[in-house]
N, C-alpha and C positions, 0 to 999 in steps of 0.2 A: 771872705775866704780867710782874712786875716786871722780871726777867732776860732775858724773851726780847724785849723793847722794844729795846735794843744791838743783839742780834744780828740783830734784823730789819733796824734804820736801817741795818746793818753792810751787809746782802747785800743789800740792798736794790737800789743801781742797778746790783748785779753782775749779778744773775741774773734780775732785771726790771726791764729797759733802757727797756721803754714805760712804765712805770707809775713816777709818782714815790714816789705814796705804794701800797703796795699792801695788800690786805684784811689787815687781822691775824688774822681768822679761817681764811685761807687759809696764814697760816707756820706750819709745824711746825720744833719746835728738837730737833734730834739731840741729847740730852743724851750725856756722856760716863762714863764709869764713873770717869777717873782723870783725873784734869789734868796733862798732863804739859809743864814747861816749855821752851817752842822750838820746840814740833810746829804745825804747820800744819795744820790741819782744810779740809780741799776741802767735803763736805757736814755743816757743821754747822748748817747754817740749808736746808728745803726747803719748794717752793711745790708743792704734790701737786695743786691745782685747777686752776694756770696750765699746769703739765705737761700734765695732762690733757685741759687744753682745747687744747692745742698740740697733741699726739698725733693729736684726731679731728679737727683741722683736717687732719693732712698723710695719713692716712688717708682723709678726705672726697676729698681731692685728687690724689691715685695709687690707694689701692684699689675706693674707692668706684667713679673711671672706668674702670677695668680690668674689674671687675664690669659696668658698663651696655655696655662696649664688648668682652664677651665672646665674641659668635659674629657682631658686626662686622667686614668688612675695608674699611681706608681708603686700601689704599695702592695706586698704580698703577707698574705694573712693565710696563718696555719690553722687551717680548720680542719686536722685529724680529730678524732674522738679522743677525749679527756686531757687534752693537750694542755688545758686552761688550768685542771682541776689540778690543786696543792695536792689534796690528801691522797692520789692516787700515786703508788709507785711504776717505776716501768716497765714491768712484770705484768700488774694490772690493765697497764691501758695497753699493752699488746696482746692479751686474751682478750679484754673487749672487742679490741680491732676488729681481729679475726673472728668472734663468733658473731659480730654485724657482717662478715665477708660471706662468711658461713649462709647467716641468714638471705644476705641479696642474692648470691649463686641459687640456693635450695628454691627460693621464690618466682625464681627467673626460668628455671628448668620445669617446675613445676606447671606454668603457668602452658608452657610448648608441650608437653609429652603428657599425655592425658591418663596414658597405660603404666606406668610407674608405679605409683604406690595403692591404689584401689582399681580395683576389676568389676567394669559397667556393662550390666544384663539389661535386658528387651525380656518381657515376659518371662522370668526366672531363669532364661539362658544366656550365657558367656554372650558379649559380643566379638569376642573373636574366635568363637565356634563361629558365629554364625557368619564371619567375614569368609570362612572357609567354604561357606555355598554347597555342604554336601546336602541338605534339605532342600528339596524339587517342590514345590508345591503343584498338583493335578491342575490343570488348567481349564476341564473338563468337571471337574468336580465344584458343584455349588452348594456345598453342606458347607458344616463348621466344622469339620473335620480335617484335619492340615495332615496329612501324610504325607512319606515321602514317596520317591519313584524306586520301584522295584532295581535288583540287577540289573535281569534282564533287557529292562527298558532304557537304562544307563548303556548297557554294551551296545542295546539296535541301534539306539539314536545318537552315541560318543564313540561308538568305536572301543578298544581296547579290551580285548581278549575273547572276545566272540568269535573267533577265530580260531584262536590255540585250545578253547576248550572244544568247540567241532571236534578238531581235528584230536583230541587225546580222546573224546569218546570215539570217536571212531577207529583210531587206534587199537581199543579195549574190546572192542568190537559188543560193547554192551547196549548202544544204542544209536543210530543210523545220525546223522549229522544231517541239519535241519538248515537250511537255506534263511539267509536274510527277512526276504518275504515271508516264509511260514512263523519266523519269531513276531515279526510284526502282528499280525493276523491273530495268532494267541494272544498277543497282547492286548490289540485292542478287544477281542472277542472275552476276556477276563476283567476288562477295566468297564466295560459296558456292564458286564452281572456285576460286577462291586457296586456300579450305579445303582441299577434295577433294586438291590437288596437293602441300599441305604433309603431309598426311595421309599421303599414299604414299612422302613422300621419310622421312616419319618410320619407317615400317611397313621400308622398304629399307635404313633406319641400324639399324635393330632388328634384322633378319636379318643384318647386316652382322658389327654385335656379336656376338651369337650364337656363327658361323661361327666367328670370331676367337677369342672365348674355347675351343671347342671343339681349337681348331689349339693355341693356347697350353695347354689339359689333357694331349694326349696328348704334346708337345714335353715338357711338366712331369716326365711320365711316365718316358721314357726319359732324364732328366738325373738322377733318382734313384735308379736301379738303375745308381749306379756302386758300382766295389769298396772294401771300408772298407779303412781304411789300419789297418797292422798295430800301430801304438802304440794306437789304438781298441782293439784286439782286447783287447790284454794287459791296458790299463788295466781297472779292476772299478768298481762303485758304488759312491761313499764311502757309509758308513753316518752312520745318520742321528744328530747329538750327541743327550743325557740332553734337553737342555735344549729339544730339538727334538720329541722324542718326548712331553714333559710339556704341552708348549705346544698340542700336536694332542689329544694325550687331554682337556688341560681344554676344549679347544673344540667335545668332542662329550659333556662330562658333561650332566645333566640340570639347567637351570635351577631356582631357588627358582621354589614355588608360593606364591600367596596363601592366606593361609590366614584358615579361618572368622573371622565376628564372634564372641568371647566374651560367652556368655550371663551373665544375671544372674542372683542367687538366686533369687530368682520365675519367672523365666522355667525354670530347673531343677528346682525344685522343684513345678511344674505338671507339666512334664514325668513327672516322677519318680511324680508320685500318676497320672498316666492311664495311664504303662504298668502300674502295679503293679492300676488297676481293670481295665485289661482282663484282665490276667493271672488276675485275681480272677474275673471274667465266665466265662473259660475254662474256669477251676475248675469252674464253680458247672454250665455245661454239661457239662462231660464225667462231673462224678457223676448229673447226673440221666440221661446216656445220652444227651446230642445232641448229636450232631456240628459239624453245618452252625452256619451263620450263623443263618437262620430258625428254627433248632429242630425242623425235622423227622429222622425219623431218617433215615439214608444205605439208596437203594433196593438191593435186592435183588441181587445178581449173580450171573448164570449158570454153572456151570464150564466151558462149552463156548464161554463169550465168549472171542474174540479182543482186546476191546477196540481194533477196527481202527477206530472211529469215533472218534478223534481229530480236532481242528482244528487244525492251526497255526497259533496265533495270536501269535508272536513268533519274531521272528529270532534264533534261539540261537549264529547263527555265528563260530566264533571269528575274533580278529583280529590278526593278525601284525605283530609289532612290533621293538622292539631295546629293551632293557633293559641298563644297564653294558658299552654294548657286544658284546652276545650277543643273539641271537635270541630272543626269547621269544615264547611266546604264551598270552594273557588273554583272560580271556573278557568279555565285555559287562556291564559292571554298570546297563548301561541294562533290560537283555532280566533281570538279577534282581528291579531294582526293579518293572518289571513286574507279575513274577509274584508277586509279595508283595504287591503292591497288587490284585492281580486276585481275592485273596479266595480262593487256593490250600489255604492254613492250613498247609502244612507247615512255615514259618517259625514260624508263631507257636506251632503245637503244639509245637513243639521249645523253644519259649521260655517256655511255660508245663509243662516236665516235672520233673516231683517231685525227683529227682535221687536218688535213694535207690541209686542204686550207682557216687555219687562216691566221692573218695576220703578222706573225713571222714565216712563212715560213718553217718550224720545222716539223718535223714528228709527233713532238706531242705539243701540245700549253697548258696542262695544268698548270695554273697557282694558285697552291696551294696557293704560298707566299703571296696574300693577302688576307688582312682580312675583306674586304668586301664581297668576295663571303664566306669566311668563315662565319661572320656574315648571309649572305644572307643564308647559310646552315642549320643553325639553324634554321628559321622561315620557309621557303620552299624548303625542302628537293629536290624536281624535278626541279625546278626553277636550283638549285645552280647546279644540275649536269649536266643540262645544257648550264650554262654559264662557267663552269672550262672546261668543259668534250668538249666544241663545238659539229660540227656535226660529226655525225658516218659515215662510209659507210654503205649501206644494210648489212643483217643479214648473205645473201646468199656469201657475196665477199670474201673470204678466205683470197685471199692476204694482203689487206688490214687488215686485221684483224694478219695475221701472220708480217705485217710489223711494226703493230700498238706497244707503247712502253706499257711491263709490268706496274701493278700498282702495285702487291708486290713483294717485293724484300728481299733478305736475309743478315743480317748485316755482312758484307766480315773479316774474320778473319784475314787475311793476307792483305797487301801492293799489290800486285799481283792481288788479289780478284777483288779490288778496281779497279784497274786499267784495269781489262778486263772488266768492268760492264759501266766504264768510255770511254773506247777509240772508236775511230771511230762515235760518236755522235755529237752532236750541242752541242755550250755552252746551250743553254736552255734545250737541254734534261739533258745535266750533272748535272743541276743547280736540275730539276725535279727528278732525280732516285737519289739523295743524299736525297730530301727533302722527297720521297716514305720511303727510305732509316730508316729515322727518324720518318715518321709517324706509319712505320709498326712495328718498334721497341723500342717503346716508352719505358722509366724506369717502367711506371705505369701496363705496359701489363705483362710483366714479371722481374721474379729474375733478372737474368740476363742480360736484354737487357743494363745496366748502365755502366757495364764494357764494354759491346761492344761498346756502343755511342762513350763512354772513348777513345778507339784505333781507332773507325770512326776520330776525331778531329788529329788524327796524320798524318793517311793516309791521310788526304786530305793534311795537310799541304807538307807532301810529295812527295806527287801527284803536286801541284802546284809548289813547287819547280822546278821536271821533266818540268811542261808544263813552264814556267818561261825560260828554259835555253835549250829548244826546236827549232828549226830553221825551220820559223820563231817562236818567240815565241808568245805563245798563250793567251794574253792579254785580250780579248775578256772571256774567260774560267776562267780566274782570278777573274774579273769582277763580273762575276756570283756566281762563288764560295764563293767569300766573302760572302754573303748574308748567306749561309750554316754554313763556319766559326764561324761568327757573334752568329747566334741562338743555335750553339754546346757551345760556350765559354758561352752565359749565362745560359743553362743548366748546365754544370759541370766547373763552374772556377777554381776551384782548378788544374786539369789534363789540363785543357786547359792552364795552366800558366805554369805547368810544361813543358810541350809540347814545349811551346813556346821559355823557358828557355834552352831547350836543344837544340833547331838549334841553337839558338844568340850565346850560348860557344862552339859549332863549329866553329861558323864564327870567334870568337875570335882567338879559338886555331889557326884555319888557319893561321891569322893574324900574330898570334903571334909567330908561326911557324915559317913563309915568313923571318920576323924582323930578327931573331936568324941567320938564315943561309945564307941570302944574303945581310943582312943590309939594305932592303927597302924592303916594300912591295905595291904591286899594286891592284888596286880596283876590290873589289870580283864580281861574276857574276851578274845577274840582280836577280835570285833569291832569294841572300840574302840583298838586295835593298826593293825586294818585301815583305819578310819575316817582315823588318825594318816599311815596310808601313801599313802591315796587323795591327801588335802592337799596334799600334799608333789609329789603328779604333777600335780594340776590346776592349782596355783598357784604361783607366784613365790617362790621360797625366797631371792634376792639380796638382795632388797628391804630397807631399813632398819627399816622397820615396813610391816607389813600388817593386813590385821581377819583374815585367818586363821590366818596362817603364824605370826603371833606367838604368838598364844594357843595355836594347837598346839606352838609350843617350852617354852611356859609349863607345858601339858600335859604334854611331855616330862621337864621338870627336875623335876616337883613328882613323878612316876613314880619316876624315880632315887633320887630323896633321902627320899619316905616312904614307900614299899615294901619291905616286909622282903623279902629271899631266905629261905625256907624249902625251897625241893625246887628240884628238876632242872627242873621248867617253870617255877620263876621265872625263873631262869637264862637258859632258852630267851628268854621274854619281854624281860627287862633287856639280852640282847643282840641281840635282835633291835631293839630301841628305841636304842640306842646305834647301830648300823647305819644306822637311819634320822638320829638326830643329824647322821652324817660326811653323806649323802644331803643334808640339810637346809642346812649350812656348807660344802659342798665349794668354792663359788663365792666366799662371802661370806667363809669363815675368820676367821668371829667363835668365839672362844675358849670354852667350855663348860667349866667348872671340877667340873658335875655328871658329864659326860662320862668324865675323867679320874681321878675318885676311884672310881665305878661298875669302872672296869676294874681299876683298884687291888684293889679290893675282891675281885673274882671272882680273879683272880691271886694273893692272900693264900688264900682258900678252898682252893686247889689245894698249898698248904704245910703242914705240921705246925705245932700251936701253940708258939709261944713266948711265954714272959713279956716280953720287952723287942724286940720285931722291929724298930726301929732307923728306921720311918717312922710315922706317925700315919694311922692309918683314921678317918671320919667317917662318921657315920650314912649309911645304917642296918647298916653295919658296923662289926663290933666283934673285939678279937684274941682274946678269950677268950669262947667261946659254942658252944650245942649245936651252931651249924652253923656253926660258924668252917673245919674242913673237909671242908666238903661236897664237893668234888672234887677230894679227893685220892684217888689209887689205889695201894694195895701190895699188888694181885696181880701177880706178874710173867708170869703166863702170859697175862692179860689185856692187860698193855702190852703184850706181845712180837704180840699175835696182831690189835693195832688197826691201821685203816687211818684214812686222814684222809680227810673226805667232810664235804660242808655239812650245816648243820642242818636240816632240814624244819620247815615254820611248823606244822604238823599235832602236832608236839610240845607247843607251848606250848595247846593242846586239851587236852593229859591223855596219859599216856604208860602204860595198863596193860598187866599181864603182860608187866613185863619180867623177864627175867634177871639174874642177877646179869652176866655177863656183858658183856649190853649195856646194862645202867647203865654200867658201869666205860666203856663201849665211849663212851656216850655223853657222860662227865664229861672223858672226853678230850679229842670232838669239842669241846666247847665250850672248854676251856681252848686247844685250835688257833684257834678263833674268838675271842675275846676279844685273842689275842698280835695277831693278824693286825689286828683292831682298834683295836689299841696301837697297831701300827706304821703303819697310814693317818694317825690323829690326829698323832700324833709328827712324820710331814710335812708337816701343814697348817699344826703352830704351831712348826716349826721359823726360822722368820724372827722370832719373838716375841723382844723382851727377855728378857724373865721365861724364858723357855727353862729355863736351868740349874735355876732353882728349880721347876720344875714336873717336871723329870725329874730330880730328886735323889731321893724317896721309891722313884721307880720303877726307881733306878740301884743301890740298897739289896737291893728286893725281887729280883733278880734275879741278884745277886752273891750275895748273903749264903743265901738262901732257897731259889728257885726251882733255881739251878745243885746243890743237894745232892740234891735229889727224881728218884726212879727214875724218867722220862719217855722214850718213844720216839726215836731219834734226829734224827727230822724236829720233834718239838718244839724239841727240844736246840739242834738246828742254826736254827730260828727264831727263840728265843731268843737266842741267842748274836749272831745279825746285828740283833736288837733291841739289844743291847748295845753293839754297837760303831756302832751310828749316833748313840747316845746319849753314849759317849766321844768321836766324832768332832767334834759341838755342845758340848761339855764348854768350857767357858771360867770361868776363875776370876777371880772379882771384887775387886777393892782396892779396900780403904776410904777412904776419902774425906780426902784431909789439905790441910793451906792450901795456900795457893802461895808457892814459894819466891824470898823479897822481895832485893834487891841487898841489901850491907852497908853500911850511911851510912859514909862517910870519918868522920877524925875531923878538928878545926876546927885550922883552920891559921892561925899569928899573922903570916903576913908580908902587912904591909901593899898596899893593894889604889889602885895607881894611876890615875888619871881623869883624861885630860886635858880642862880648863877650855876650854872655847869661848865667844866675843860669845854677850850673850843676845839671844833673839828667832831665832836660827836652830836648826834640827834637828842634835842632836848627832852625832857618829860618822860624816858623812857628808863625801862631798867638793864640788869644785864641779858636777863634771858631774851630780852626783846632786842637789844643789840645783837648777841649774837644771830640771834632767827634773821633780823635784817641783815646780819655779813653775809649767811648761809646762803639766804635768797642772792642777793648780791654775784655771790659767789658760782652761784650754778648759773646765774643769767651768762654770766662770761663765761664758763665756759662752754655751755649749750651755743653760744656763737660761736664759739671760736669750734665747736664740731662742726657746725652746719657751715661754717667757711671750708673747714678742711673738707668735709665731703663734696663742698662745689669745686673744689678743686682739683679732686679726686675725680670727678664728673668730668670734668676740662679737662685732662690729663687721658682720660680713656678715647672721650671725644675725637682728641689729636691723631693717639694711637688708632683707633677705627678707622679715622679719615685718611690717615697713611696707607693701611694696608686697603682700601681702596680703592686708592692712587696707584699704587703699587700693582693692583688686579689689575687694571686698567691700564698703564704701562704696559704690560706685559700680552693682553689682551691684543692692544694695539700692534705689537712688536710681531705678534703671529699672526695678525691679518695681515700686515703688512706682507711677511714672507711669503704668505698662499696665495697673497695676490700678485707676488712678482713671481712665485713657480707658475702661477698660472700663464702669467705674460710671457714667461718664456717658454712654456710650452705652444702658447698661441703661436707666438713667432717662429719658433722651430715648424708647427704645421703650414704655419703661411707659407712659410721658405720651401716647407716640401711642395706644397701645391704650384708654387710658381714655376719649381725643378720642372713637376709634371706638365707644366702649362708649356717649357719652353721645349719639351721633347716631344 
């Protein structure tokens, strides 16, 4: 405090001119880092409270009234005409004035009085003649003649002098005075011949006409039958432009029709279960032998009837039309629905016929599964039953009818259900009484039908299982049933993945079973082959992770990798599994490393052994073993005599009494299937890095090995383009070395000159660049020090705002307060009265 006593008495009356002595708790002393002697210090003493209070004074007094005078105006502005303009004297801008006054009065008057300066007619006469109403028009008269009403007819019927003149003729004694009535009487008896007369001169302009027009026909006549002139003759008829012909055809095409509302599932699948009950009902009558509607049977007929006792009870006639521009003619679909509705039955017998000599050979050919007769269903209800439905047998044939397949069926609770409702059928009836199955027991029909669909999707998988591992097994019924499968799983995914999930961790557990107790295991039957193929169709193979598709890949690779090949049906199996693999990644081309040793593997079998073959095998193959070549062939009359043909999944079943022959026939076919294998995979992971190293083992076998072996020339030649797709991705890799660094100079001894600048300025620079650095400088500071004053300006309004809503708010308070003690005391004043009243 010692130090800063000077320099306050110092700045003292500098910088606070009102205040002699001023607060010493209010100076602050800018202390300095260096004392340097001769410098002049501007702010080494400041007063931050005096400031301050100075600030909200000159704030208080421009922003604060800017703020209260914000959507005030106080200013009055003369905006007479020419008020502005120099050149005009005061003479001139008071004729102006006044001839703009001139003009808005004349404008204004103008616009209300319509009658002031021009006079507006109706038919070339005054309108205010005719506001005067002395013109009557006859009311009686239908000419175009517009007269007026006589005198007379003005005094019978208005009154006003009909009277005084009587009486002055009478006076006069020149003609007797005529009574009310007698004037009437003449008048109409004079307005009826004025009729009569115009009547006739009308009826003699109408013959007039006539005549005239007649004289003008035949004059017409003879002015047209003159001679054509000879450039007519020669001239032809231009033909008509493309553009001209396009434009008339499209003007007579057939407009877009409206078409139906689309139904909903429910509303289809009701549909769906009533035709398939009647269909059923039809059944049920034509095996017991009744015809009719009522059930009796059909009467007796004579062979001598003529059957002349017919009714025509509908209009069958056909009706002539134009269809694409061409005549055609249709017949009434009004007069068909009729007769299908009139309980005829030849529609629907047709629609309930067994079909037994379509062309699927099947005791019953309905084919629900498309959606074009379903479509077709919708629009022509008889049409569609009988294109599902085929033909029937007659009504009278029992057999037929008892042979013929149910249409509804009951959803089978049990495993066993299923499978009696299933056996002994065609695959297409099996395909049909699952898809009855589903129509009759739709979620939408009832409560319950959801959870049965639920356990439909299991049994059948287990039912296919059965037929799967059946001898032979029943491939064909597979086939079909997927379609079934397919349409369960997108009704209820959820249960269908469960489902699905629980046979794959059997097949595992099996698996894994086998491992435990015997230390290898071998390739499961075909039905969990088939299981693996069904997955792959119902579900999403792209997918990163799924709860099916995974575990089936999982299933996939644990197949590959612990299953021995031992015969010709593993083979069949591990390639048919690999098959499904590319099926599985075609989308996703996620890499399979079990995939690609597997083919390795089967391609090594098909070579003679060597001690050192120059790639590496991994389980569960090995280079030296009893069946290291299992399909190789050196018979040449066998190779010379193969053809190439896919494999049959009915292999991987069991393959007895074969030949030698067709082993050899068969070690072939798979060796063509396995290459073919190769070379799919090989394009899917040809974009891979890793490329060269994943086809180096395979680049080995193939050169070294496989190119020595006596193989057909269609092997050879697939081979060989396996080869050069794989030199074609051939790229050779370098190894990895640093990067090559510049060479340091070496140090140089010639001294390194600096020219010495004044200190306190920036080196190496000139003056223009000094300056431009002050300038920058220069606006950085004060571009802060605006964006300080306007936060404080911000702060300042802030405050203000918050006052006067304190302030509303005070006062807000101050008047509830008071209404709620008027009201208290109004309450009380009434209480008091009421207790007055209570006590009298």
């Amino acid at each position: 405090m010692g130090k800063a006593k000077p320099a306050a008495a110092r700045a003292g009356p500098a910088q606070a001119k009102g205040k002699a002595n001023p607060n010493p708790f209010e100076v602050k002393v800018n202390r300095q880092k260096f004392q340097v002697l001769g410098r002049r210090t501007r702010h080494d003493v400041g007063l931050p409270g005096v400031s301050r209070a100075r600030a909200l004074k000159k704030r208080t007094q421009t922003l604060l009234k800017e703020y209260k005078e914000r959507d005030k105006s106080s200013v009055f502005l003369d905006k007479r005409l020419g008020e502005y303009e120099r050149g005009l004297s005061a003479e001139e801008k008071m004729l102006r004035r006044f001839a703009l006054e001139q003009q808005k009065h004349h404008e204004k008057k103008s616009i209300y009085n319509l009658n002031e300066d021009e006079e507006l007619t109706h038919y070339g006469q005054s309108l205010a003649d005719i506001e005067k109403h002395n013109d009557t028009v006859d009311s009686d008269s239908d000419t175009e003649e517009r007269g007026t009403l006589s005198a007379e007819l003005t005094a019978a019927h208005f009154g006003g002098g009909a009277g005084q003149r009587h009486g002055k003729e009478g006076e006069d004694g020149e003609q007797p005075a005529k009574s009310r009535k007698e004037l009437i009487e003449e008048l109409i008896a004079r307005s009826k011949q004025e009729k009569r007369e115009r009547q006739a001169q009308r009826e003699d302009a109408l013959e007039l006409t006539e005549k005239l027009d007649q004289d003008w026909k035949e004059i017409r006549a003879l002015l047209a039958r003159k001679a054509p002139r000879p450039e007519a003759r020669e001239t032809e008829k231009p033909k008509p432009d493309a553009y001209d012909v396009m434009v008339r055809e499209l003007g007579f095409e057939m407009k877009a029709q409206p078409s139906s509302r689309m139904k909903s599932e429910a509303e289809l699948a009701r549909e769906a279960q009533a035709r398939l009950q009647r269909l059923e009902a039809e059944r049920l009558r034509r095996m017991r032998g009744q015809d009719g509607e009522d059930g009796r049977r059909p009467e007796h007929t004579s062979a001598d009837d003529l059957h002349d006792g017919f009714v025509l009870d509908q209009d069958d006639r056909r009706l002539l039309c134009y269809r694409d521009g061409k005549m055609n003619v249709e017949e009434a679909e009004q007069g068909e629905q009729t007769q299908a509705a009139g309980g005829s039955g030849s529609e629907e017998e047709g629609a309930a016929s067994s079909g037994e000599d379509s062309e699927s050979g099947g005791a019953d050919s309905h084919s629900d599964l498309e959606s074009d007769a379903e479509s077709e269903a919708e629009q022509q209800p008889q049409g569609e039953s009988r294109q599902t439905c085929g033909p029937r047998p007659p009504s009278g044939d029992r057999g037929a009818a008892a042979t013929e397949l149910p249409y509804t069926f009951a959803a089978p609770t049990c495993y066993e259900d299923l499978k009696s409702l299933l056996s002994g059928r065609s695959p297409e009836e099996q395909s049909l009484v699952v898809e009855r199955i589903q129509k009759c027991n739709h979620p939408s029909l009832s409560v319950g039908n959801k959870a049965k669909l639920e356990k439909l999707f299991g049994f059948l998988l287990e039912y296919v299982g059965d037929v799967a591992t059946s001898d032979p097994p029943g491939l064909r019924v597979v086939d079909k049933l997927v379609v079934q499968l397919y349409s369960l799983c997108q009704m209820f995914p959820e249960s269908a993945s469960s489902s699905m999930r629980f046979v794959l961790r059997d097949a595992m557990h099996d698996m894994e079973a086998a491992v435990e107790t015997k230390g290898r295991a071998a390739f499961p039957g075909l039905d969990v082959l088939i299981y693996l193929k069904i997955a792959g169709m119902l579900f999403p193979t792209s997918d990163f992770r799924h709860p099916v598709v995974t575990p089936a890949l999982v299933c996939m690779s644990q197949l590959l990798t612990k299953c021995r090949v031992l015969s010709l049906q593993d083979v069949v199996k591990g390639l048919f599994v690999c098959g499904m693999f590319l099926e599985y990644v075609s989308l996703s081309r996620r890499f399979i490393p079990e995939l690609i040793n597997f083919l390795l593997g089967i391609l090594h079998m098909a070579t003679p052994n060597q001690p050192s073959p120059g790639y590496k095998l991994v389980h569960p193959f090995r280079a030296l073993r009893r069946n290291s070549e299992l399909l190789l062939v050196s018979a040449q009359e066998d190779v010379a005599t193969w053809q190439r043909s896919g494999l049959p999944l009915h292999w991987a079943a069991g393959s007895r009494g074969q030949t030698t022959v067709e082993a050899n026939h068969a070690r072939l076919s798979c060796l063509a299937v396995g290459l073919a294998l190769l070379q799919h995979a090989l394009l899917l992971y040809r974009e891979l890095p890793a490329f060269p190293a994943i086809a180096q083992p395979l680049r080995a076998l193939l050169t070294q090995h496989l190119a020595a072996c006596n193989l057909p020339l269609e092997l050879q030649e697939l081979a060989q383009s396996l080869l050069a797709d794989l030199e074609a991705r051939r790229q050779l890799l370098r190894p990895l070395t640093y990067e090559k660094t510049k060479p340091e100079p070496l140090k140089l001894f010639t001294p390194r000159l600096v020219k010495v600048l004044e200190f306190g300025r920036k080196q190496g620079s000139s003056k223009e660049e000094q300056e431009r650095r002050r300038l920058i400088h220069k606006h950085k500071r004060e571009f802060k020090g605006a964006v300080r004053e306007i936060r404080k300006d911000n702060q300042f309004l802030a405050r203000m705002q918050l006052t006067e809503i304190m302030a509303r708010d005070a006062e807000r308070k101050r008047q509830v307060k008071r209404l709620l003690g008027s009201l208290a005391t109004q309450e009380g004043e009434w209480k008091a009265l009421k207790r007055k009243k209570h006590r009298r």
